[in-house]
Gaussian input, Z-matrix of N, CA and C with variables (Angstrom, degrees):
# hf/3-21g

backbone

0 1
 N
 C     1     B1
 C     2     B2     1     A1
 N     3     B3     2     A2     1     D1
 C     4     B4     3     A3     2     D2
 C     5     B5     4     A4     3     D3
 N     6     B6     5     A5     4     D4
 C     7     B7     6     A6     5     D5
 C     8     B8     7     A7     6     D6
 N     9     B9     8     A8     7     D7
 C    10    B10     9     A9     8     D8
 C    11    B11    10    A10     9     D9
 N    12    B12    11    A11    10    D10
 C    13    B13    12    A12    11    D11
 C    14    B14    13    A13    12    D12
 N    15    B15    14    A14    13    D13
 C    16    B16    15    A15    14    D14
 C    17    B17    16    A16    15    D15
 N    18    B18    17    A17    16    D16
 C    19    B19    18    A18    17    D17
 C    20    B20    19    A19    18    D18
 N    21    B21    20    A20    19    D19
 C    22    B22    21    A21    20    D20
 C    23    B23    22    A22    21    D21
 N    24    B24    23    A23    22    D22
 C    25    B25    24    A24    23    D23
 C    26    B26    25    A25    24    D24
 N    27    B27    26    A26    25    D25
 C    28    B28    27    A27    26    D26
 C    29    B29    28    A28    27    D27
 N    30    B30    29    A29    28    D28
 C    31    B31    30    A30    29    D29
 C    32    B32    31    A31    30    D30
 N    33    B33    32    A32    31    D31
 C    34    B34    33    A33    32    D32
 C    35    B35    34    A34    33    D33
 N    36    B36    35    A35    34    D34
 C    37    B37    36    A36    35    D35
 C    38    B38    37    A37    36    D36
 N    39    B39    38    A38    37    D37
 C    40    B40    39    A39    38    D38
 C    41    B41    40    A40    39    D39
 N    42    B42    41    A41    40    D40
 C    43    B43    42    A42    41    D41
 C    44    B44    43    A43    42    D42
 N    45    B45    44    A44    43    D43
 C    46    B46    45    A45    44    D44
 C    47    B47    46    A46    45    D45
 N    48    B48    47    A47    46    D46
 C    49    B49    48    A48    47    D47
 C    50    B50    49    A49    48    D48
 N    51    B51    50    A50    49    D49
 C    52    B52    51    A51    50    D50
 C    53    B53    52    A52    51    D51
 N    54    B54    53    A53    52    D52
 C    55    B55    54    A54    53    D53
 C    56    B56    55    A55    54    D54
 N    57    B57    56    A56    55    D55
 C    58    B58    57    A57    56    D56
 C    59    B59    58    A58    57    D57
 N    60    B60    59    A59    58    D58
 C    61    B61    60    A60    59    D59
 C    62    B62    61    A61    60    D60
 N    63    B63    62    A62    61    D61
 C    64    B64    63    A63    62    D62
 C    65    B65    64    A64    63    D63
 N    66    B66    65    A65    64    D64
 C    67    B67    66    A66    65    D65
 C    68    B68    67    A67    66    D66
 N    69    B69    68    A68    67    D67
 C    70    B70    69    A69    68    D68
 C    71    B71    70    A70    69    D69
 N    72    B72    71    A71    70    D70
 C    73    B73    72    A72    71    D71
 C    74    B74    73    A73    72    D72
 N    75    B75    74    A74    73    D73
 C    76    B76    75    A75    74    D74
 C    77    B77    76    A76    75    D75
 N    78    B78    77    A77    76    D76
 C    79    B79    78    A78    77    D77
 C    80    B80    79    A79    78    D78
 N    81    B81    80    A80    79    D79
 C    82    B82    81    A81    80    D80
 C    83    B83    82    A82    81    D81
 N    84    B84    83    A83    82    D82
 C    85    B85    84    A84    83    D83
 C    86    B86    85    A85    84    D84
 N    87    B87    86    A86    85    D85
 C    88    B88    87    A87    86    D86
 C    89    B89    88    A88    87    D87
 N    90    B90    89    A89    88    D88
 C    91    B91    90    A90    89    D89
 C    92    B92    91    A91    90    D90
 N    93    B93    92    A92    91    D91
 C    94    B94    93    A93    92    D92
 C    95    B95    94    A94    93    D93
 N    96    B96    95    A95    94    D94
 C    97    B97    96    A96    95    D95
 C    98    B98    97    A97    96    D96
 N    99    B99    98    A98    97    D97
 C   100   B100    99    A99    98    D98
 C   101   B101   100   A100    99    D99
 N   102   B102   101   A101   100   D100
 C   103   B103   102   A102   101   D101
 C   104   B104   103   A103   102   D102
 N   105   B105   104   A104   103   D103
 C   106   B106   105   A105   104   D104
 C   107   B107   106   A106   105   D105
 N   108   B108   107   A107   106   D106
 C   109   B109   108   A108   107   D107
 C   110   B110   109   A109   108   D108
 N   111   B111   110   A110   109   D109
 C   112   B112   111   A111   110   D110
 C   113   B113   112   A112   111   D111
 N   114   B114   113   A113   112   D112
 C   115   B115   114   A114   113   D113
 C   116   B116   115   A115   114   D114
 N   117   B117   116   A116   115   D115
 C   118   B118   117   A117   116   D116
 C   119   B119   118   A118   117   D117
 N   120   B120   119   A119   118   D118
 C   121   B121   120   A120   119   D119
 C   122   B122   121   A121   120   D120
 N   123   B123   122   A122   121   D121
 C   124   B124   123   A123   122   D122
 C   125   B125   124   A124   123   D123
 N   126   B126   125   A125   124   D124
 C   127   B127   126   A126   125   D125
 C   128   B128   127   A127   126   D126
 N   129   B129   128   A128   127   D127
 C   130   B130   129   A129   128   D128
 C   131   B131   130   A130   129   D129
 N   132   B132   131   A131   130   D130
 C   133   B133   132   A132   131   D131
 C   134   B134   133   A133   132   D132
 N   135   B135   134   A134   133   D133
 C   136   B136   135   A135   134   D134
 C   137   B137   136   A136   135   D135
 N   138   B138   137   A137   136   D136
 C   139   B139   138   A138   137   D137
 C   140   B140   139   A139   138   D138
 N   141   B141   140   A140   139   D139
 C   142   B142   141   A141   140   D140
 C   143   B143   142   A142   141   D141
 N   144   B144   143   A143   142   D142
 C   145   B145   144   A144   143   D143
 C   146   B146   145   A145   144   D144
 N   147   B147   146   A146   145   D145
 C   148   B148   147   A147   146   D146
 C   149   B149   148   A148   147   D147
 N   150   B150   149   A149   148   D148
 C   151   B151   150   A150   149   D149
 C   152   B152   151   A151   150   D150
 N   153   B153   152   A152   151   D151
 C   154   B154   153   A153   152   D152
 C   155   B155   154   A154   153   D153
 N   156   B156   155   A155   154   D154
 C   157   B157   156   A156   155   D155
 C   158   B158   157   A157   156   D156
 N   159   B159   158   A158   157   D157
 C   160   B160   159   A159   158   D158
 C   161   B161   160   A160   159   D159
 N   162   B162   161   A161   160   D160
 C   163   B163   162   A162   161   D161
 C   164   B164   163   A163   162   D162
 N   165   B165   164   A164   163   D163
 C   166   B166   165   A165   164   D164
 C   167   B167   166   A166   165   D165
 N   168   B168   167   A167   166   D166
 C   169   B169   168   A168   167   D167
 C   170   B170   169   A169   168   D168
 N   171   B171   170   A170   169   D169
 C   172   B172   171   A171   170   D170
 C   173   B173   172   A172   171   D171
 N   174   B174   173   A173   172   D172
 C   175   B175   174   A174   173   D173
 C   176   B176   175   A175   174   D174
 N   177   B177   176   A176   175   D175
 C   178   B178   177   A177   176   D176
 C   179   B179   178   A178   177   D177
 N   180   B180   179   A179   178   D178
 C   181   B181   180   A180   179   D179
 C   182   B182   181   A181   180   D180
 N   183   B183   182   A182   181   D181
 C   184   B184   183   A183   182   D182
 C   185   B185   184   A184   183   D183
 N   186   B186   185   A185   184   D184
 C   187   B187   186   A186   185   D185
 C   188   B188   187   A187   186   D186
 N   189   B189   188   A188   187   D187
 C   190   B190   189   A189   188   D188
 C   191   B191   190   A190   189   D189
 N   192   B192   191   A191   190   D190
 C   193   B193   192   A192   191   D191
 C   194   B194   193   A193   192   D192
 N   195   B195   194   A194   193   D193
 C   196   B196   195   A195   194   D194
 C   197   B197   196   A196   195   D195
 N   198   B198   197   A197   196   D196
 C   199   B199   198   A198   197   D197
 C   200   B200   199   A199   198   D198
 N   201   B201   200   A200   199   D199
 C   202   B202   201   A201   200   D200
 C   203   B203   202   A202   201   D201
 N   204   B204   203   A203   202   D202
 C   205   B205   204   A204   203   D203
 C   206   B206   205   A205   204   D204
 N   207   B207   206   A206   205   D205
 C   208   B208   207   A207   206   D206
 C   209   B209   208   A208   207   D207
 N   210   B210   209   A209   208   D208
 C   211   B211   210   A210   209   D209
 C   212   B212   211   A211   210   D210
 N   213   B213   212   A212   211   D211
 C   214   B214   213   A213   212   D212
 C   215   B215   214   A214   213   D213
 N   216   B216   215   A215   214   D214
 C   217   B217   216   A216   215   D215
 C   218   B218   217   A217   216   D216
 N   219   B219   218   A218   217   D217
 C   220   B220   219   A219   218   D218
 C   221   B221   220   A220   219   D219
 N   222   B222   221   A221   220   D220
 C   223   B223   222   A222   221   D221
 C   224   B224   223   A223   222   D222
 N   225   B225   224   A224   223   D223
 C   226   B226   225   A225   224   D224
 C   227   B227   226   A226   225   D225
 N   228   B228   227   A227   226   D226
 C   229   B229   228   A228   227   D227
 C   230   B230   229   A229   228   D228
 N   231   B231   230   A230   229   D229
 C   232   B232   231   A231   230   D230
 C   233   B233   232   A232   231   D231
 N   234   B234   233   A233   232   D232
 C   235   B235   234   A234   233   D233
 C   236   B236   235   A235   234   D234
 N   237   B237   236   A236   235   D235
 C   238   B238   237   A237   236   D236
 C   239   B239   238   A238   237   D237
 N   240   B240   239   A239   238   D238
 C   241   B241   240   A240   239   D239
 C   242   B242   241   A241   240   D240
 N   243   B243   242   A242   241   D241
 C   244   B244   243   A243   242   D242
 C   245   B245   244   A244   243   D243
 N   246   B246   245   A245   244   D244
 C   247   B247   246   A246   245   D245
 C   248   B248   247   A247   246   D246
 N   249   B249   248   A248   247   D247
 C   250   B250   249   A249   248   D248
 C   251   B251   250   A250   249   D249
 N   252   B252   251   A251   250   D250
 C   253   B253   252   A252   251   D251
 C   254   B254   253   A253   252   D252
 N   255   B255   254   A254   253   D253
 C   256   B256   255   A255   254   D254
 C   257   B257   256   A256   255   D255
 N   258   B258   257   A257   256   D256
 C   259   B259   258   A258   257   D257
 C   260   B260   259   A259   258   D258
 N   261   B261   260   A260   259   D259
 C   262   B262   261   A261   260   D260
 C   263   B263   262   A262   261   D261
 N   264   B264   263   A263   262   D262
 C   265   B265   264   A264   263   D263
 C   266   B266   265   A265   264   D264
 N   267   B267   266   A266   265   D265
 C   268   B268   267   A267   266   D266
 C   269   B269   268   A268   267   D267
 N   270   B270   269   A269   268   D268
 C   271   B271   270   A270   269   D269
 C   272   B272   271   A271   270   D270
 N   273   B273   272   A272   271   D271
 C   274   B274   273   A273   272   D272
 C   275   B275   274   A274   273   D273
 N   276   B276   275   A275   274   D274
 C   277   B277   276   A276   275   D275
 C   278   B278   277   A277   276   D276
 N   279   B279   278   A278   277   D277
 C   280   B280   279   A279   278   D278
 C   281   B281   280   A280   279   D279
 N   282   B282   281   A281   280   D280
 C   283   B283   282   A282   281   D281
 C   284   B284   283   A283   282   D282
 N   285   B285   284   A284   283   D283
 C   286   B286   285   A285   284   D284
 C   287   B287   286   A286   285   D285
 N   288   B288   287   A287   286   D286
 C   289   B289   288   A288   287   D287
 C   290   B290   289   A289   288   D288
 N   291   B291   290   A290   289   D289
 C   292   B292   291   A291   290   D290
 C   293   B293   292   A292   291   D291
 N   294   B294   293   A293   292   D292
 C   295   B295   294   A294   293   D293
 C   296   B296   295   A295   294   D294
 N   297   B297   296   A296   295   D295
 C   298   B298   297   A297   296   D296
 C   299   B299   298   A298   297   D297
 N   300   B300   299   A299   298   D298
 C   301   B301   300   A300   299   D299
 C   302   B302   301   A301   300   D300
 N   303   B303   302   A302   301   D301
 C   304   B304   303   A303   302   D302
 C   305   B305   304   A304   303   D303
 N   306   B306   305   A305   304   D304
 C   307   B307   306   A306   305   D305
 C   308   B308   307   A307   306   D306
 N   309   B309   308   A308   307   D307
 C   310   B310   309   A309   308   D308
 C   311   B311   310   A310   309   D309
 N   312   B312   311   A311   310   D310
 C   313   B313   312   A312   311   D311
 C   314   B314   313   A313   312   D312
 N   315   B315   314   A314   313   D313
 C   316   B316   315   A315   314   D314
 C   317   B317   316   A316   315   D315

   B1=1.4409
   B2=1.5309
   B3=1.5569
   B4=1.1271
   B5=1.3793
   B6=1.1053
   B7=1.8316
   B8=1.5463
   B9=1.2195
   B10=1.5825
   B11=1.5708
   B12=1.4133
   B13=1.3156
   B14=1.4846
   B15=1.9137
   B16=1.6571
   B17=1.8173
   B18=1.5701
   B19=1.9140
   B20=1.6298
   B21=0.9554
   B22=1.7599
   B23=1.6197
   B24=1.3834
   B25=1.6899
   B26=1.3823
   B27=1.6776
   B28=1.6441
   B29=1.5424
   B30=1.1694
   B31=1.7142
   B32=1.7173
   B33=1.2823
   B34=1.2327
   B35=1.3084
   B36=1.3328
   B37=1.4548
   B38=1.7381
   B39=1.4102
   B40=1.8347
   B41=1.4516
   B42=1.1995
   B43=1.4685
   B44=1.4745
   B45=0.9860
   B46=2.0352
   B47=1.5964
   B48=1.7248
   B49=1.3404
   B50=1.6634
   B51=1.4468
   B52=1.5441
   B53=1.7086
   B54=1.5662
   B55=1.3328
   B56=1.8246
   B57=1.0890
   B58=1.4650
   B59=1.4765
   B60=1.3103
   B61=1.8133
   B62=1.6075
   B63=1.9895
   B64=0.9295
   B65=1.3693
   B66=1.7090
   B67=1.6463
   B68=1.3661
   B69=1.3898
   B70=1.6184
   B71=1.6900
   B72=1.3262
   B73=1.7448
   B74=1.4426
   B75=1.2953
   B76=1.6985
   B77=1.6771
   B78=0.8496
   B79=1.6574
   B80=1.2881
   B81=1.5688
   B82=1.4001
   B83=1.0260
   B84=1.8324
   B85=1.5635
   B86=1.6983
   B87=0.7506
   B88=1.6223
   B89=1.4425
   B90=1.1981
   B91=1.5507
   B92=1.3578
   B93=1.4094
   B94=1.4509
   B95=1.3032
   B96=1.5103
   B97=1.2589
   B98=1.6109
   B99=1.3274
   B100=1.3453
   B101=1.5244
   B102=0.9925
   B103=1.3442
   B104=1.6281
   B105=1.2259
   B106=1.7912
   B107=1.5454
   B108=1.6687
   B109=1.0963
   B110=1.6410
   B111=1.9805
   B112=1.0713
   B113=2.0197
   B114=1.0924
   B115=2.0016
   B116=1.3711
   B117=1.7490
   B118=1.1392
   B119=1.9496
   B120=1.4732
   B121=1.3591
   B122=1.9793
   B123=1.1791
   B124=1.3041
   B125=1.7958
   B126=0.8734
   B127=1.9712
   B128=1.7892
   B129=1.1295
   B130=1.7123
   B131=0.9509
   B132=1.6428
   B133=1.0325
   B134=1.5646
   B135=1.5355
   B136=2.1526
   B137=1.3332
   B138=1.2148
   B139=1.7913
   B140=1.4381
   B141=0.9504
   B142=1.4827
   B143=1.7096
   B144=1.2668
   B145=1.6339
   B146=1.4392
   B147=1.2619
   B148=1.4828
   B149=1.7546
   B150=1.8496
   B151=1.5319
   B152=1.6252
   B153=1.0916
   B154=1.3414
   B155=1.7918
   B156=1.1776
   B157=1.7128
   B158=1.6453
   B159=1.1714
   B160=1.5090
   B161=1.8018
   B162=0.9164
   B163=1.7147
   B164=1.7335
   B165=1.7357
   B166=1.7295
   B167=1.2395
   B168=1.7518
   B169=1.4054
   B170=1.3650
   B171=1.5132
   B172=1.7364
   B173=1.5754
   B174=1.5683
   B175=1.6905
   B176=1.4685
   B177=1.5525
   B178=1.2663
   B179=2.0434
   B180=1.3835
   B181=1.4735
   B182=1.9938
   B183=0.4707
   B184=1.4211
   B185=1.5442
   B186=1.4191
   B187=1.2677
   B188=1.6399
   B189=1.6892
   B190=0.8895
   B191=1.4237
   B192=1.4652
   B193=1.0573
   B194=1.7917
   B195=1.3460
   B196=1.3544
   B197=1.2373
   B198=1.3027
   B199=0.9505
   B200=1.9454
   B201=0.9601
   B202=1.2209
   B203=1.3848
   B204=1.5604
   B205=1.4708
   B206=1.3192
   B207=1.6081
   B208=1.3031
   B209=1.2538
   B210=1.2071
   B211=1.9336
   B212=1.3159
   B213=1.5366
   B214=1.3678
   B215=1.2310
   B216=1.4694
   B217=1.4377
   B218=1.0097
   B219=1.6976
   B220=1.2505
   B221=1.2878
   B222=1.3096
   B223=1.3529
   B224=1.4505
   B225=1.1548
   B226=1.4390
   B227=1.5301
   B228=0.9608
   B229=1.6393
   B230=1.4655
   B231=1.2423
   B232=1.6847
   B233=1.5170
   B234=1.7550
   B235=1.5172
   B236=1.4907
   B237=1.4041
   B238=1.5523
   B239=2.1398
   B240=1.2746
   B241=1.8124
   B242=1.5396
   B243=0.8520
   B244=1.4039
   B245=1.3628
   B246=1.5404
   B247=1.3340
   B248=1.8939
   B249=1.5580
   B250=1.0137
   B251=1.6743
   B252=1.2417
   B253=1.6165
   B254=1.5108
   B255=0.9072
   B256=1.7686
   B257=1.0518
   B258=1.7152
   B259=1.5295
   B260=1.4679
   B261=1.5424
   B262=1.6249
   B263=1.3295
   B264=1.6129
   B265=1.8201
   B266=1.2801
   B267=1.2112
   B268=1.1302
   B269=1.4136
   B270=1.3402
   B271=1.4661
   B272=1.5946
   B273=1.6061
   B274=1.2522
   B275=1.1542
   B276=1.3196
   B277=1.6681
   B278=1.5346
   B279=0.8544
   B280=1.5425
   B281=1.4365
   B282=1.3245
   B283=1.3601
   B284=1.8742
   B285=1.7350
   B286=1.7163
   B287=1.4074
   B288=1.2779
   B289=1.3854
   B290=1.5604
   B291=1.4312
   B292=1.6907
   B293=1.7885
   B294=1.7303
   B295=1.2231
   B296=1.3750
   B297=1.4086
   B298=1.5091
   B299=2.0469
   B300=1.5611
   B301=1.3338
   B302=1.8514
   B303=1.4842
   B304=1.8146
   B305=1.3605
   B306=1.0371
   B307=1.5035
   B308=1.5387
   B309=1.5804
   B310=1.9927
   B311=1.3598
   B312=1.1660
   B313=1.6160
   B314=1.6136
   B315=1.5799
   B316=1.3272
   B317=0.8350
   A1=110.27
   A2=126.73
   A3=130.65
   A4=109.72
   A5=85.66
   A6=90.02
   A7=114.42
   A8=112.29
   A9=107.01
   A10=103.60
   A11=136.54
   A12=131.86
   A13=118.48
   A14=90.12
   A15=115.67
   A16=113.62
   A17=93.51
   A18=102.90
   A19=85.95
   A20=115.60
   A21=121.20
   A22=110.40
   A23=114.74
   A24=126.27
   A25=107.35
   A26=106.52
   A27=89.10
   A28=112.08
   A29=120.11
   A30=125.43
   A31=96.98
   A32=118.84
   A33=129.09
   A34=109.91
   A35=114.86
   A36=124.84
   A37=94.52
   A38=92.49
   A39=104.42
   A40=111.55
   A41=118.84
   A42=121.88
   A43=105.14
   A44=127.08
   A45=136.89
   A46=80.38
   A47=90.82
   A48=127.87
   A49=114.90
   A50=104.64
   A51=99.86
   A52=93.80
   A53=92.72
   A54=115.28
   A55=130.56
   A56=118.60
   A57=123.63
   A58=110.19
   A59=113.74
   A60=115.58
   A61=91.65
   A62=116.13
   A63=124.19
   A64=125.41
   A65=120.42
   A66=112.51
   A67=128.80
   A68=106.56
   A69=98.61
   A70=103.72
   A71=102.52
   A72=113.76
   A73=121.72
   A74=103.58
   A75=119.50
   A76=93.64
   A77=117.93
   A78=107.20
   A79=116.46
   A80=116.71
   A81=126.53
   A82=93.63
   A83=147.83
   A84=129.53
   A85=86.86
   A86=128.11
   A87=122.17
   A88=118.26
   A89=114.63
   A90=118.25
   A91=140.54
   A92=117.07
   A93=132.74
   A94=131.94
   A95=111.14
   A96=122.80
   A97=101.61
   A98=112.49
   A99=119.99
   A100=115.37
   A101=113.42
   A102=109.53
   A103=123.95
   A104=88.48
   A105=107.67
   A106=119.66
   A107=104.39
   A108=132.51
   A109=123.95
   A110=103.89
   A111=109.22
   A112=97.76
   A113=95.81
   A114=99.43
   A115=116.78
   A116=115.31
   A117=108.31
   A118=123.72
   A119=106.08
   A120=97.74
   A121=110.96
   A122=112.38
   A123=105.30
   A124=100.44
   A125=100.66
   A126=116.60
   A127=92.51
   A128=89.84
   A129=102.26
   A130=124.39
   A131=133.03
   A132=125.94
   A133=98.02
   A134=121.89
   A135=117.10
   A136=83.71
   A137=127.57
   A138=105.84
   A139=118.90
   A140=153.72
   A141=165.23
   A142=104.74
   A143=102.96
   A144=106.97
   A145=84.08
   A146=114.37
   A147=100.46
   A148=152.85
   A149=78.31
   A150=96.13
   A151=126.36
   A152=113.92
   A153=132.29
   A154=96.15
   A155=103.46
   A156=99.73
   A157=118.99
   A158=123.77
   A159=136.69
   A160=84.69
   A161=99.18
   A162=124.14
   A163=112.28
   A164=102.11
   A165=108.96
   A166=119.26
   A167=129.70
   A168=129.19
   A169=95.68
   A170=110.45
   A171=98.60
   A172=104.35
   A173=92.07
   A174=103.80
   A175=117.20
   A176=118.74
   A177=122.83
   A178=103.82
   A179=98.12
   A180=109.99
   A181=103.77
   A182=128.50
   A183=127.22
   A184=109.81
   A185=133.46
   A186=117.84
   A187=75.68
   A188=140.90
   A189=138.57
   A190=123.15
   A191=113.91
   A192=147.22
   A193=105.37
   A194=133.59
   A195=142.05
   A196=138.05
   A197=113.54
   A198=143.20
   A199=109.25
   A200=133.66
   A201=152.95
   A202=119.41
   A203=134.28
   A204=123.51
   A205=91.85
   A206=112.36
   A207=109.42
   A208=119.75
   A209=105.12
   A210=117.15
   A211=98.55
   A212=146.26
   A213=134.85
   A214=116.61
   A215=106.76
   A216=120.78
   A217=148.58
   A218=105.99
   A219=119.30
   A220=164.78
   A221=102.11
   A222=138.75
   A223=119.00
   A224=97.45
   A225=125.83
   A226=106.66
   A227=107.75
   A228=108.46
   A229=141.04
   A230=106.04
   A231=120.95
   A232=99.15
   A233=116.53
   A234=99.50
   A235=126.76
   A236=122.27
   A237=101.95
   A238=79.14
   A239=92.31
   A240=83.54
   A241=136.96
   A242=144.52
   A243=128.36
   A244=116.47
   A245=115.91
   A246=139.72
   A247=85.85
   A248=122.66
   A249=136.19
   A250=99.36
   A251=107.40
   A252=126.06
   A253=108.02
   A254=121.46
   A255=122.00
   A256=110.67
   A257=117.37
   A258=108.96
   A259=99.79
   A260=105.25
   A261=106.15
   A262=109.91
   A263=112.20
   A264=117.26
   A265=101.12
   A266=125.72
   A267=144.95
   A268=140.14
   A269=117.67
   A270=108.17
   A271=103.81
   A272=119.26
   A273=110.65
   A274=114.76
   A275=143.26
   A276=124.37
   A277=121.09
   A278=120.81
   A279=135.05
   A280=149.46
   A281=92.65
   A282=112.17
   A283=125.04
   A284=92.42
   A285=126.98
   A286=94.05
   A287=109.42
   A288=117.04
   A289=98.87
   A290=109.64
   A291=116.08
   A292=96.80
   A293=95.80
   A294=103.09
   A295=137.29
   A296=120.17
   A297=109.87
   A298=93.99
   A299=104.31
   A300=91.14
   A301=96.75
   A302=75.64
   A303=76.47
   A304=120.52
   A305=125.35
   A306=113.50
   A307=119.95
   A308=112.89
   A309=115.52
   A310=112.52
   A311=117.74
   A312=96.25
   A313=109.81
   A314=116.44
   A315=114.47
   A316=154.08
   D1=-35.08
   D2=160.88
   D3=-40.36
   D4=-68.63
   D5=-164.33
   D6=-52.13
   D7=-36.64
   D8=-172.95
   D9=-79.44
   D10=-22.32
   D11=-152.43
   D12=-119.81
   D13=11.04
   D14=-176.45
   D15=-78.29
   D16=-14.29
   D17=-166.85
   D18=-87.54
   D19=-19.94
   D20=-165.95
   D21=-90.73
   D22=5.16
   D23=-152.51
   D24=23.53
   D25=59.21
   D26=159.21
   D27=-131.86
   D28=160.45
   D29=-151.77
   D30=-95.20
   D31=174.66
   D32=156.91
   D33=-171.39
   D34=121.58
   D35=-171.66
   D36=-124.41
   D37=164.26
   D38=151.40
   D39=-126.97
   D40=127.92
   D41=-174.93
   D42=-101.49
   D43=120.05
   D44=176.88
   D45=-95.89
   D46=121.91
   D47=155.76
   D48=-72.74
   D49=167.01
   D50=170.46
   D51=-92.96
   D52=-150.72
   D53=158.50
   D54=-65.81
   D55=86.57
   D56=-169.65
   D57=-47.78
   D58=145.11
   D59=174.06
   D60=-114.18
   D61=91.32
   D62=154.71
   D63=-71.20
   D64=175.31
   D65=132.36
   D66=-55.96
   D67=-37.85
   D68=-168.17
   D69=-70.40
   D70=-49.50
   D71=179.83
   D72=-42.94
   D73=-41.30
   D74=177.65
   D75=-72.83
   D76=-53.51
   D77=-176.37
   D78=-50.24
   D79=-49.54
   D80=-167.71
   D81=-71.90
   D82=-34.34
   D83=-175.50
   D84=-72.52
   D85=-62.32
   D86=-164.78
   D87=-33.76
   D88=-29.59
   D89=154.90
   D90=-79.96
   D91=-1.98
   D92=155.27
   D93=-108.27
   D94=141.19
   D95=-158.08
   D96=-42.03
   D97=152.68
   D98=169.00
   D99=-56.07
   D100=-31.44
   D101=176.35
   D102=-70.15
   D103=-13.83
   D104=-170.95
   D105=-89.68
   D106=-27.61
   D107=169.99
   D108=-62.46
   D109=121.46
   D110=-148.11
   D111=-74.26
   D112=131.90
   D113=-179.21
   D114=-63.70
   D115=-45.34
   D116=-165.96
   D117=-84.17
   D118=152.39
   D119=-158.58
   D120=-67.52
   D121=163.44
   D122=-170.29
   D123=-123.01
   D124=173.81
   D125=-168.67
   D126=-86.11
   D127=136.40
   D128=147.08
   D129=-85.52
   D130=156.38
   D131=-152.15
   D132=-90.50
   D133=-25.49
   D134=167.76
   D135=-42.87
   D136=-74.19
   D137=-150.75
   D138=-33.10
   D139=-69.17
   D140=175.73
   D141=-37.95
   D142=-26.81
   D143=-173.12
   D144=-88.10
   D145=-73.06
   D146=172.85
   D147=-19.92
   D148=-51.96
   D149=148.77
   D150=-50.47
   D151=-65.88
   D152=-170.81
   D153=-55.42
   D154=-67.12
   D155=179.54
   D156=-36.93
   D157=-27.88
   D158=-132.64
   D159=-120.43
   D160=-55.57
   D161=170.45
   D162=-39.40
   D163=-66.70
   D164=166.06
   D165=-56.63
   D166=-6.76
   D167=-153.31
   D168=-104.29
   D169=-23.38
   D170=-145.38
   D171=-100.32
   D172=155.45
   D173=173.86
   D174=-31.98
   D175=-48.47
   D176=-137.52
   D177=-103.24
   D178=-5.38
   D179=-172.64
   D180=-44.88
   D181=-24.10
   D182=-178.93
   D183=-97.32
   D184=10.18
   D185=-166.37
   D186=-136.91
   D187=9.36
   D188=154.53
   D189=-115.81
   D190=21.51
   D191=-176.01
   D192=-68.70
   D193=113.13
   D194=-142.82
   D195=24.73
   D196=59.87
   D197=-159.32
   D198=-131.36
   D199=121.50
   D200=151.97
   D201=-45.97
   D202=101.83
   D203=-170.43
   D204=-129.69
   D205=151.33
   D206=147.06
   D207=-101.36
   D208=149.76
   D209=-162.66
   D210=-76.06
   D211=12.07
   D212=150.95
   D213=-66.17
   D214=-39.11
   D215=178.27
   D216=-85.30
   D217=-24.54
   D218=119.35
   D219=-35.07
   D220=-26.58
   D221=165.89
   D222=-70.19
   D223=-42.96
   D224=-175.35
   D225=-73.60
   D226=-72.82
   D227=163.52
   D228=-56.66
   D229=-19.29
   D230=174.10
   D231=-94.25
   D232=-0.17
   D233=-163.77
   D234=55.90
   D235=59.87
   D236=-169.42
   D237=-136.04
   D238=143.94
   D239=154.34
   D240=-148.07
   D241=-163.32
   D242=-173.03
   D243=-72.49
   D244=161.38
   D245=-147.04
   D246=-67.85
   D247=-25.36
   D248=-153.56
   D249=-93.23
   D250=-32.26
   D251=-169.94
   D252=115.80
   D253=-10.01
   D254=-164.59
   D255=-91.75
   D256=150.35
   D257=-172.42
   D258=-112.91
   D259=110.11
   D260=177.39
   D261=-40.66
   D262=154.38
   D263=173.42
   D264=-96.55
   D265=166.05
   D266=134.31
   D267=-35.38
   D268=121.52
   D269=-164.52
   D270=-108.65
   D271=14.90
   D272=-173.81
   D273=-86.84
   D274=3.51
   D275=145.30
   D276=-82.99
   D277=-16.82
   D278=133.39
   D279=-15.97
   D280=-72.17
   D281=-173.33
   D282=-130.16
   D283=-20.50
   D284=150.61
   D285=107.65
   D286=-173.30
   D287=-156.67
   D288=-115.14
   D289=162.53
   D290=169.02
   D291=-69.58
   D292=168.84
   D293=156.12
   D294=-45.02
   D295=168.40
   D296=-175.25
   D297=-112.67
   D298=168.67
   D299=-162.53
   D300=-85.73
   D301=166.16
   D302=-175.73
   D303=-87.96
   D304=153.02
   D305=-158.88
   D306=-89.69
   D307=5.28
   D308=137.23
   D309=-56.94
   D310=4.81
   D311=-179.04
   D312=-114.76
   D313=-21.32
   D314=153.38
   D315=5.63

């Protein structure tokens, strides 16, 4: 989709979220033992909107144009941070990284 919608200057990314701090999610930890309960803090779902907003603004949106990001890192780089002030981490040594872009898109 990159590739075809690049003559048109328009972008297409996929952004990998972290772990969201829903209602439903917060409920479902509330039913497992404390010990079971995941510690580290999780993203709201504004962040990613945020992302995305911050994302349509910037110079470079087309030179990340099919490309796979995670929105920690994104975040990180657009300078943007949670609704809370905090800048979610990254879960890609963790949990691993998206693909890398393929090199038709170059």
């Amino acid at each position: 989709m990159a590739k075809d919608l690049r003559p048109h200057n328009v972008a297409a990314v996929s952004i990998w979220m972290g772990g969201l701090d829903t209602e439903p999610a917060r409920a479902h930890f509330a039913t497992l033992p404390a010990e079971a309960r995941p510690t580290n803090r999780r993203e709201s779902p504004q962040f990613t909107g945020r992302v995305i907003s911050a994302l349509y603004a910037a110079d470079d949106l087309m030179q990340l144009s099919g490309r796979a990001l995670i929105g920690a890192e994104l975040g990180a780089h657009l300078g943007i941070t949670d609704i809370d002030g905090s800048a979610p981490l990254s879960l890609r040594y963790t949990l691993g990284g998206p693909p890398e872009l393929h090199r038709s898109l170059y």
